[in-house]
LOLORO-943340 format. One line per 2 residues: number of its first residue (from 1); their letters; for each residue x, y, z of C-alpha. Coordinates in steps of 0.02 Angstrom, whole numbers. Last residue first. Layout:
N
NUM> a> X/Y/Z | ...
END
This chain:
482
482> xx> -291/1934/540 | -217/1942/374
480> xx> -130/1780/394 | -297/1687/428
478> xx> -371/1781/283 | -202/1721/171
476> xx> -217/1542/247 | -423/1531/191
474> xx> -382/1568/2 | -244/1449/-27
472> xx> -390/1320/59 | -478/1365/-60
470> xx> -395/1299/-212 | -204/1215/-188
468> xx> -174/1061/-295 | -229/925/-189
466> xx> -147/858/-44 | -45/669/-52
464> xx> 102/707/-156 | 155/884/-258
462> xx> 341/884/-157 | 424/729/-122
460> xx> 529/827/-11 | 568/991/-72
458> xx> 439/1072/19 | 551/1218/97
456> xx> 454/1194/259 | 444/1005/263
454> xx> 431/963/462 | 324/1109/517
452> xx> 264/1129/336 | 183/972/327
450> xx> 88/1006/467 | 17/1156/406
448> xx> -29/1073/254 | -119/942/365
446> xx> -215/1075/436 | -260/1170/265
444> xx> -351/985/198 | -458/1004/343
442> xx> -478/1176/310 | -538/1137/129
440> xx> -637/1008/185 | -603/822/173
438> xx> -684/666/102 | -706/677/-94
436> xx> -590/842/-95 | -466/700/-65
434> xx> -511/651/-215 | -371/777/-308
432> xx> -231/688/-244 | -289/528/-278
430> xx> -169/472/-417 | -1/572/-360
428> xx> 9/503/-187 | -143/432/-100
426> xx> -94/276/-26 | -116/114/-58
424> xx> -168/54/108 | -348/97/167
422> xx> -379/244/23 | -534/342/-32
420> xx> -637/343/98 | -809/275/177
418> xx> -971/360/214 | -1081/306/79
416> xx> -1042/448/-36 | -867/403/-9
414> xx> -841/249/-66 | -965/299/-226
412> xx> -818/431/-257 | -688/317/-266
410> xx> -766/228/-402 | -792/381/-479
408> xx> -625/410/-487 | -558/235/-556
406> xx> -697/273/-702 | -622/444/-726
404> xx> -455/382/-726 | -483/245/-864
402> xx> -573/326/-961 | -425/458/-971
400> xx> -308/314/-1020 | -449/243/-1146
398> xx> -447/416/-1233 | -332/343/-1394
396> xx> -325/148/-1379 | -153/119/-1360
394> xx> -174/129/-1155 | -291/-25/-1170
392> xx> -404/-29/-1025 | -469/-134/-853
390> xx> -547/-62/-708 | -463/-137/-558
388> xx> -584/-91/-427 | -481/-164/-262
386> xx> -609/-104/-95 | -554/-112/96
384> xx> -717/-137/179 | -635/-210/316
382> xx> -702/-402/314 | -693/-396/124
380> xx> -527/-365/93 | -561/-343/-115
378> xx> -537/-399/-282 | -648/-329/-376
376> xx> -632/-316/-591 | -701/-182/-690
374> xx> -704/-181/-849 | -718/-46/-957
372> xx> -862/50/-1087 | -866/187/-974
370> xx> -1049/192/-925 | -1061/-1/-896
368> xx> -912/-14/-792 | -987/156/-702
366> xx> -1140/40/-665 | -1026/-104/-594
364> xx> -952/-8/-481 | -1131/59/-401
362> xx> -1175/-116/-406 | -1031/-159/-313
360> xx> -1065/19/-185 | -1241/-54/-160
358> xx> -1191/-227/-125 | -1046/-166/12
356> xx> -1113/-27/91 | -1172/-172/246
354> xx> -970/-172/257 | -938/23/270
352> xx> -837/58/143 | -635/73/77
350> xx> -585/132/-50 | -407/60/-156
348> xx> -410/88/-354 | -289/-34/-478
346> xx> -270/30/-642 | -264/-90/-772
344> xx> -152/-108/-956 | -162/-245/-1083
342> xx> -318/-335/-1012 | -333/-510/-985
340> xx> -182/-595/-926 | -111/-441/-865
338> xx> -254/-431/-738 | -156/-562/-641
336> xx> -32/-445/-575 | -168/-383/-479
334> xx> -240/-540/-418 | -68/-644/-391
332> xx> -95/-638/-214 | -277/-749/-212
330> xx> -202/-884/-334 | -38/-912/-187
328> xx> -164/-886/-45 | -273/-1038/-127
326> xx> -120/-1123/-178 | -59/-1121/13
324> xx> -209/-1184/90 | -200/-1331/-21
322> xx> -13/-1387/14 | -77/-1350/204
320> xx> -211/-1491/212 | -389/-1516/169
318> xx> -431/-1331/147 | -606/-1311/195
316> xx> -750/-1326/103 | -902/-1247/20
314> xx> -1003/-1253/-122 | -1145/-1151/-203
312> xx> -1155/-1052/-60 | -1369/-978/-18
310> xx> -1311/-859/116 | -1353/-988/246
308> xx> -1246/-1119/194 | -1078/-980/209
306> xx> -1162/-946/403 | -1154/-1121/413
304> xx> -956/-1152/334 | -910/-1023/459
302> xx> -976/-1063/625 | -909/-1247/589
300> xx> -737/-1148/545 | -746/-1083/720
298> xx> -764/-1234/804 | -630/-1314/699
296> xx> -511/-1193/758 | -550/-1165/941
294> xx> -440/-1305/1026 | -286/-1233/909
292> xx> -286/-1080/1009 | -267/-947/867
290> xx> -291/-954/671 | -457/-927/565
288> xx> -435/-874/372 | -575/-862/240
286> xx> -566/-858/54 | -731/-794/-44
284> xx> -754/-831/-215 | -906/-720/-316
282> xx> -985/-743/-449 | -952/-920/-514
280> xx> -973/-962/-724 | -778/-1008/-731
278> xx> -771/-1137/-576 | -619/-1119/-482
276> xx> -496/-1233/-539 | -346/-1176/-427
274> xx> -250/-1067/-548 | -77/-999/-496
272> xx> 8/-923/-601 | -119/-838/-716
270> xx> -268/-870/-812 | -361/-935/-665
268> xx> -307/-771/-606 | -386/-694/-719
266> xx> -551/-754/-734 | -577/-751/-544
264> xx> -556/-563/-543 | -676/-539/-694
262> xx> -781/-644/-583 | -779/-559/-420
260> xx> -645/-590/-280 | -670/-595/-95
258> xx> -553/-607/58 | -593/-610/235
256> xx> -405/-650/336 | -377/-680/505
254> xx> -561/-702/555 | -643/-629/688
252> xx> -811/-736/702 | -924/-630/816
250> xx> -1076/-696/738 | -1127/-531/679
248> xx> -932/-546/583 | -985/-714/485
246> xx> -1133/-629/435 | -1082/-469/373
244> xx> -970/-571/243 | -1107/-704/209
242> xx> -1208/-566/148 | -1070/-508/22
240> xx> -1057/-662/-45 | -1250/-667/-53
238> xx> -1251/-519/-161 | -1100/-571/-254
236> xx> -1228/-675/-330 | -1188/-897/-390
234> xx> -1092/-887/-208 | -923/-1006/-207
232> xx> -812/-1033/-27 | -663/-1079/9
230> xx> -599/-1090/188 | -448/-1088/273
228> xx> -353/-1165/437 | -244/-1079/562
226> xx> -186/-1171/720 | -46/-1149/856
224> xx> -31/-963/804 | 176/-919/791
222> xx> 223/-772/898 | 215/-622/829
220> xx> 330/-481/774 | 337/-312/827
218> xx> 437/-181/742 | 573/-43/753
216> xx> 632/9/611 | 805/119/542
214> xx> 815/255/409 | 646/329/398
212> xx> 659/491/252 | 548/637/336
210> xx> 374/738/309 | 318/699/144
208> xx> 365/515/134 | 179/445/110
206> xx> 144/526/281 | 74/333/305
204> xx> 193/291/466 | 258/472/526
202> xx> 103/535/595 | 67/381/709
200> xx> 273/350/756 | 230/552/804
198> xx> 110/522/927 | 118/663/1027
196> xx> 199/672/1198 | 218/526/1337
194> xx> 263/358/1264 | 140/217/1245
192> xx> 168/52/1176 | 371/61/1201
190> xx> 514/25/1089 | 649/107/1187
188> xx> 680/225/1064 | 507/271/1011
186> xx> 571/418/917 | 731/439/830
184> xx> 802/594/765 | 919/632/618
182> xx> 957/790/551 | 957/819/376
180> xx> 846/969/336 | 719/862/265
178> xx> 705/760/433 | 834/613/426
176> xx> 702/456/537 | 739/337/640
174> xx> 586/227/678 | 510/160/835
172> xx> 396/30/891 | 281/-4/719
170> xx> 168/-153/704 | -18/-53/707
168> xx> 42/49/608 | 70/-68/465
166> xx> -111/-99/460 | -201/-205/592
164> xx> -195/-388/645 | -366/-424/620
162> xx> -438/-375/474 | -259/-321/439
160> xx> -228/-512/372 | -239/-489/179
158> xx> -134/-351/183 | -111/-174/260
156> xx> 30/-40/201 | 42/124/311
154> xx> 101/197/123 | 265/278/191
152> xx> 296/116/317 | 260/-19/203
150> xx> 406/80/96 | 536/51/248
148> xx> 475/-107/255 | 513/-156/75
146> xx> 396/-236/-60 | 477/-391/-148
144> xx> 388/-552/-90 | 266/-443/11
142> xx> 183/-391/-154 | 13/-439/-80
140> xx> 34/-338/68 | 73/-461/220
138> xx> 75/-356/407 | 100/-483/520
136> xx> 266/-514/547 | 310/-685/610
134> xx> 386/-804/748 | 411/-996/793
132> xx> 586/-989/797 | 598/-1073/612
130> xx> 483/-931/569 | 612/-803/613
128> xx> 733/-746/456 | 544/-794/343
126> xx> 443/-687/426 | 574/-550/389
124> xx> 618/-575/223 | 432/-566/175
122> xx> 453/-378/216 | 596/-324/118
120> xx> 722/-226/202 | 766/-72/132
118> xx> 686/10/275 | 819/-54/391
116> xx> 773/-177/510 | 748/-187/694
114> xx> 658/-324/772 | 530/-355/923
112> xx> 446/-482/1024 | 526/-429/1185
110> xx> 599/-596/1242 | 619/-621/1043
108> xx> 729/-484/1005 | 798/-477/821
106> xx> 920/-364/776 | 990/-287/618
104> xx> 904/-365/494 | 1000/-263/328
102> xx> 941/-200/201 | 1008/-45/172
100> xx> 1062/-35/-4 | 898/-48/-85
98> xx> 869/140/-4 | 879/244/-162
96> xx> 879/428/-122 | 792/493/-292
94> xx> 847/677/-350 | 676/750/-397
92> xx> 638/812/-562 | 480/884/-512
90> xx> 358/714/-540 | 470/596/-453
88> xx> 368/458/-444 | 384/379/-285
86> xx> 238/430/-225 | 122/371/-379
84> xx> -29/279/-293 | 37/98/-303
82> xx> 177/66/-228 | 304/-54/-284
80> xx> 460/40/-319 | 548/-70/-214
78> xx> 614/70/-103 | 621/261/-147
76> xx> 646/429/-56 | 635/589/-123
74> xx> 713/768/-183 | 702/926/-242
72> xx> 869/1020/-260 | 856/1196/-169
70> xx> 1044/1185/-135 | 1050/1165/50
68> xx> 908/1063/72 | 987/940/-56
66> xx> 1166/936/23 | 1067/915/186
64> xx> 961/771/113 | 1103/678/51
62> xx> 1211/702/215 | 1074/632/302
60> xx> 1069/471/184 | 1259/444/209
58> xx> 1226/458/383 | 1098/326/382
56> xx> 1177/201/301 | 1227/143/121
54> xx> 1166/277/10 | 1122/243/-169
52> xx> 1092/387/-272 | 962/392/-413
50> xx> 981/574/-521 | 847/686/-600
48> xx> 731/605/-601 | 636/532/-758
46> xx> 448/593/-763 | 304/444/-800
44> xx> 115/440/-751 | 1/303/-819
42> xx> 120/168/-726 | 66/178/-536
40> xx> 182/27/-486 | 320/148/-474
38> xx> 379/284/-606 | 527/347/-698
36> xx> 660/237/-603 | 698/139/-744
34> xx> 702/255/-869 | 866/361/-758
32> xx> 978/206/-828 | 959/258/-1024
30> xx> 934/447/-968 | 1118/456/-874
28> xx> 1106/496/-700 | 1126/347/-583
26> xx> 1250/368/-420 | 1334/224/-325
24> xx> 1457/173/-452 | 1500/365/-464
22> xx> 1585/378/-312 | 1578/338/-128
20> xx> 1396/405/-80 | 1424/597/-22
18> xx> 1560/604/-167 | 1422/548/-302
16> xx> 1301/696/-242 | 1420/816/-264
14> xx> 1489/727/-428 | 1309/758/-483
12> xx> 1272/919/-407 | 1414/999/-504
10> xx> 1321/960/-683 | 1446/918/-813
8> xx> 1385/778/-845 | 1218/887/-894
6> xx> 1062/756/-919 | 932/815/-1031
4> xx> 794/741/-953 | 647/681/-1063
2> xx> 456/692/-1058 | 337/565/-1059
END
């Protein structure tokens, strides 16, 4: 890790502070600068340059412009929880902070729909309107402390996207300070379908390349009448996996389709949360249903057969909601849960076809072998949507770069079988480079081009998402030729 010399002397500083309402609202000094030096992707750090703390939107704008304007590089920042490096400021970047605006600013329940600013954390929200019998879907497992506003750079997913869609899929209209600092707002009325491009579609996952989003626009849910769970045990994660492809041939859509492998199971039965599951099974699965309560138990009937037919050691349902909630509570601690095993893990995110998914575990489980690590899964089975979390000691010298091959390759067997390297995390710093794995060169090109239509200067959050520049370098010079 390198170190910042920080200048107090530096003009941008007290530029920056003035914008913001002082120096209480402004970080630059190393010893408070370490904390903001990476986000949940730990194996890369850079300090920033400064962390400034606006308090609205025009505050924010101002930022950028004072940035634009003075060739500073800069980005924006919530929790800090993501997971693919994109809030890492890896050029020095002055961080715009946006823990300050967190406020709920309306919530419109004739229209099923709130506005929030991104600094709003997501659990927060289902929890300001449950007692009026409403939600919001979208529930990454770090929903407790994740932000909106950063569920909207990553297009964040959750246990329940299966079928309630990605973060996307939830999104109305978003303000938004383009890197010059103007502000523009797009799906004002909070509409399905406006005329023109789809820009609320480009905006949500552009990982924070292409604007800063200042104020949200979502859909929330009305309360389903019934939701019940089941837990079931497989002795192969071969017939786990079966059961998976069954349940959706039988035209079961469940909420939620989770699955966890042993190493997975081992740790979070050291963790939090444990349940009891039994230490020698291969493979847990942990099924949702909600809707119409008249259909429930119907559907879990459907359920706990297909789940007999794929050879289940046991299976049940959750006897009442205390239960239901320690088996969500054991399944969302699974990342942070590989701390009770391993020293250091790097969490991967591909996603597959679902009949891919045997051959791309035993795939997994033969670069485990190759590398020495292991590899726990944790997984949204009904998607496809793949957790390797290969397992390392980062004081063992090499073990990082093991590490990062082994995650690598594990993205690459996701896409040899027709799937992709990311369905929530994000690409960022980590998976720059793999997106070779599922995109031409002039594929890559056109999203550069794009980039540079809202980012021209690229000195927001500069070096995320696209691979260093190879070919496709090559191509834009003929094209310019011409």
């Amino acid at each position: 890790m390198s170190f910042l010399k920080i200048d107090t002397t530096d003009k941008h500083i007290f530029n920056l502070a003035a914008i913001v309402g002082g120096l209480r609202s402004i970080l630059y000094k190393e010893a408070d600068l370490l904390a903001y030096d990476c986000d949940g992707f730990t194996i890369h750090k850079h300090l920033p340059k400064a962390v400034v703390f606006p308090k609205n939107t025009q505050e924010v704008s101002k930022l950028v412009k004072y940035c634009s304007d003075n060739g500073l590089p800069f980005l924006a920042r919530g929790a800090g929880t993501g997971l693919s490096g994109g809030a890492i400021p890896v050029n020095g970047e002055v961080i715009i902070s946006m823990v300050r605006m967190k406020k709920l600013i309306s919530v419109d329940l004739e229209n099923r729909r709130a506005v929030v600013e991104p600094g709003f954390v997501n659990l927060k929200l289902t929890n300001s309107i449950s007692d009026r019998g409403y939600y919001y879907a979208p529930d990454p497992s770090s929903q407790y402390c994740c932000t909106i506003g950063g569920n909207v750079a990553e297009n964040a997913g959750g246990a329940h996207c299966l079928k309630y869609g990605v973060t996307t899929n939830h999104i109305l209209g978003l303000e938004v300070v383009l890197p010059n600092g103007e502000i523009i707002e797009i799906g004002r009325n909070g509409l399905l379908d406006e005329p023109g491009y789809d820009l609320l579609g480009l905006l949500t996952g552009s990982e924070g390349t292409l604007g800063i989003v200042t104020k949200i626009t979502v859909r929330i849910l009305k309360n389903p009448e019934g939701k019940q769970t089941v837990l079931a045990y497989f002795d192969k994660v071969e017939d786990g996996s079966q059961a998976v492809s069954d349940i959706i041939s039988a035209g079961i859509v469940p909420a939620a389709l989770e699955m966890m492998d042993k190493t997975a199971i081992e740790a979070v039965e050291a963790a939090a949360f444990p349940v009891g599951h039994p230490k020698d099974i291969e493979a847990v699965l942990l099924i949702e249903v909600d809707g119409i309560a008249a259909g429930i138990e119907e559907q879990i009937n459907q359920i706990l057969e297909v789940c007999k037919k794929s050879n289940v050691r046991e299976v049940r349902a959750a006897k009442d909601e205390e239960e239901r909630g320690r088996w969500w509570a054991n399944r969302k601690t699974g990342f942070g849960a590989m701390g009770a095993i391993s020293p250091d893990y790097l969490v991967q995110d591909g996603v597959i076809p679902r009949s891919k998914l045997p051959e791309v575990l035993k795939k997994i489980a033969q670069i485990s072998k190759e590398s020495g690590l292991r590899i726990a899964n944790i997984f949204h089975a009904g998607d496809g949507n793949l957790h390797p979390l290969v397992l390392f000691d980062a004081r063992k010298p090499g073990e990082i770069e093991k590490a990062l091959e082994a995650g690598s390759l594990c993205l690459k067997a996701c896409a040899d079988v027709g799937g992709t390297i990311t369905g929530e995390h994000g690409v960022g710093i980590e998976k720059r480079e793999e997106m070779r794995f599922v995109f031409k060169e002039e594929e890559i090109l056109a999203q550069t081009n794009i980039r540079e239509v809202f980012n021209p200067s690229n000195l927001l959050n500069a070096g995320k998402l696209f691979p260093t520049p190879g070919r496709c370098v090559e191509i834009k010079k003929e094209i310019n030729a011409k």
